[in-house]
C-alpha positions in Angstrom: 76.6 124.3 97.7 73.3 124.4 99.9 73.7 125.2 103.2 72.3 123.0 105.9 71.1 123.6 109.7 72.8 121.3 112.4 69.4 119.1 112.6 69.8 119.0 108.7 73.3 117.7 108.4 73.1 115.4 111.8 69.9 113.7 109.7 71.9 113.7 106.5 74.7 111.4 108.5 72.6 109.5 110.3 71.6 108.0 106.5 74.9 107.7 105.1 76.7 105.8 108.5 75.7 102.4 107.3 76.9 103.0 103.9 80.1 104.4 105.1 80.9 101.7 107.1 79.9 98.9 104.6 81.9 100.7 102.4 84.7 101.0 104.7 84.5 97.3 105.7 84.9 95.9 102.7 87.8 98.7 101.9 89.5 97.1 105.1 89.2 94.0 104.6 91.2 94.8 100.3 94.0 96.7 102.0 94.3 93.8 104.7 94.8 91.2 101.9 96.9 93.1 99.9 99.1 93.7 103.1 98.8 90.2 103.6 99.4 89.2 99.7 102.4 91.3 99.7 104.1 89.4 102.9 103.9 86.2 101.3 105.2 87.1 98.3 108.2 88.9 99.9 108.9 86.0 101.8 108.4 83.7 98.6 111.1 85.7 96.8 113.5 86.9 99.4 117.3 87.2 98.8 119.0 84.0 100.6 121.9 83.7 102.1 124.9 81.7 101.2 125.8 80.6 104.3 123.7 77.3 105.3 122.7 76.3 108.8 120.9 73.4 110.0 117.7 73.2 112.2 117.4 69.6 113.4 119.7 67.8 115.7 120.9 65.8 113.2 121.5 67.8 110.6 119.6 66.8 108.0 117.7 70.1 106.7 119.3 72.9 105.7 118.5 76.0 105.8 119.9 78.7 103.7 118.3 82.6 105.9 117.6 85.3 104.2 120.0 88.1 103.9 119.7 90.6 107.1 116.9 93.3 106.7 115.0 91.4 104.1 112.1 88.9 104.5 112.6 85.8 106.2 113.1 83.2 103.9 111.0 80.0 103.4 111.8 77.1 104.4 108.8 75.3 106.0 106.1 77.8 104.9 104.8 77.5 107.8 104.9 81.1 109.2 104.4 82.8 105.7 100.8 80.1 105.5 99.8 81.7 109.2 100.1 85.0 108.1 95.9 86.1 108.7 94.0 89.2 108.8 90.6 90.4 110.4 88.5 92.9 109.9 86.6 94.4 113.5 83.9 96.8 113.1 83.0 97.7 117.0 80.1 100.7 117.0 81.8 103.6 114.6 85.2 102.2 114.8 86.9 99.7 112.0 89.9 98.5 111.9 91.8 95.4 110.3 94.3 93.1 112.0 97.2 91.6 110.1 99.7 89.3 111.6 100.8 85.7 112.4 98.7 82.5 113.9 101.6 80.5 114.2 102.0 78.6 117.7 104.5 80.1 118.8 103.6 83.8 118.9 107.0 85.2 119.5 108.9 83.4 116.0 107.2 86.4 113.7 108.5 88.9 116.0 111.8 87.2 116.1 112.3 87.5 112.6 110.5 91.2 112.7 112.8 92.7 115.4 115.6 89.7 115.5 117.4 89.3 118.7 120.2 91.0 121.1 121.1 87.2 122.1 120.1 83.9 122.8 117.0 82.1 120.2 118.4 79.5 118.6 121.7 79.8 117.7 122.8 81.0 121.5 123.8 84.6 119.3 121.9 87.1 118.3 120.3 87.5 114.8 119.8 90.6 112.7 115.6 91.9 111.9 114.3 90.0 108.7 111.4 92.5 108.6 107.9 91.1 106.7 105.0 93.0 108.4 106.6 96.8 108.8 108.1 96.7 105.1 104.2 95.7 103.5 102.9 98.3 105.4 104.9 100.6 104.4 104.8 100.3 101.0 100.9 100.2 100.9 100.5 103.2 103.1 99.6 105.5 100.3 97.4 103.1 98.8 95.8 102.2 101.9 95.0 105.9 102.5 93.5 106.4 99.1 91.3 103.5 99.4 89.9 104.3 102.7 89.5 107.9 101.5 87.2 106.8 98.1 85.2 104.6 100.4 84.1 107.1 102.5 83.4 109.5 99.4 81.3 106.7 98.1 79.5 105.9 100.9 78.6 109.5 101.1 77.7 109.6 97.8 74.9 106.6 97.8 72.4 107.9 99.8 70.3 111.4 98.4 70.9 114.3 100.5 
C-alpha cells in the first residue's frame, strides 16, 4: 500500500466526496424504500383479530384489528398509502426519513406505541408496531448497503 502525506490523502478525498455522496444518496434513498416496501406489506398481511369493532356511529363498517404487537391491520389503506420517505443531503451529512403523511400525525404513533387510555374506545390499546419492526429487520442490510456505497464511491475516482 503506498503511503501518502496529509496534503496527499486530504487531495485524494476532496475527489472522491462527490462520488461518495452520490453513491450514498442513491444507497439512501434503496434502504428507505425497502423500509418503506416492507411496512406496507406487513400491514397488507397482518394477523387479524377475531374480535370485530365498529368505527362509525352507526355501525356499519367493521373492523376486525390486528392481533397486539403485530402491524396494524388494513382497513381503509389509508395510513399504510401515507407511509413516505425522503432522502436530505445537507453539506456532508445524508440521511433518509421514513414515516407517515397522514393528517392526523399522532394515528401512526398510536398504533406504533398504543395508548395507556382514552383514543377511541375510551381504553387503552396495546402497540401494533409497523415502523420499529421494518427497521429492525433491515438493519443489517441497511448497514451493508451504506458500507459498499462508500467502498464504491472510493473506488471511482484514480488515486
Amino acid at each position: 500500500m503506498k503511503e501518502l502525506t496529509f496534503d496527499q490523502f486530504s487531495d485524494y478525498l476532496s475527489k472522491v466526496a462527490p462520488q461518495v455522496e452520490g453513491e450514498l444518496n442513491k444507497t439512501i434513498a434503496l434502504c428507505c424504500k425497502k423500509v418503506q416496501d416492507d411496512i406496507q406489506y406487513s400491514m397488507a398481511h397482518t394477523e387479524r383479530n377475531t374480535a370485530v369493532s365498529y368505527y362509525t356511529n352507526n355501525k356499519t363498517k367493521a373492523h376486525h384489528p390486528s392481533m397486539p404487537g403485530n402491524p396494524p391491520a388494513v382497513d381503509t389503506g389509508n395510513l399504510r398509502e401515507s407511509i413516505r420517505y425522503e432522502v436530505h443531503g445537507e453539506g456532508k451529512e445524508v440521511y433518509g426519513i421514513v414515516g407517515t403523511t397522514q393528517k392526523d400525525p399522532d394515528y401512526g404513533a398510536y398504533l406504533e406505541y398504543g395508548t395507556t387510555s382514552g383514543g377511541w374506545s375510551g381504553k387503552g390499546m396495546a402497540p401494533r408496531p409497523w415502523l420499529r419492526p421494518a427497521m429492525i429487520k433491515n438493519n443489517d442490510w441497511i448497514r451493508k448497503s451504506i458500507s459498499n456505497a462508500v467502498a464504491k464511491g472510493l473506488k471511482g475516482v484514480e488515486k
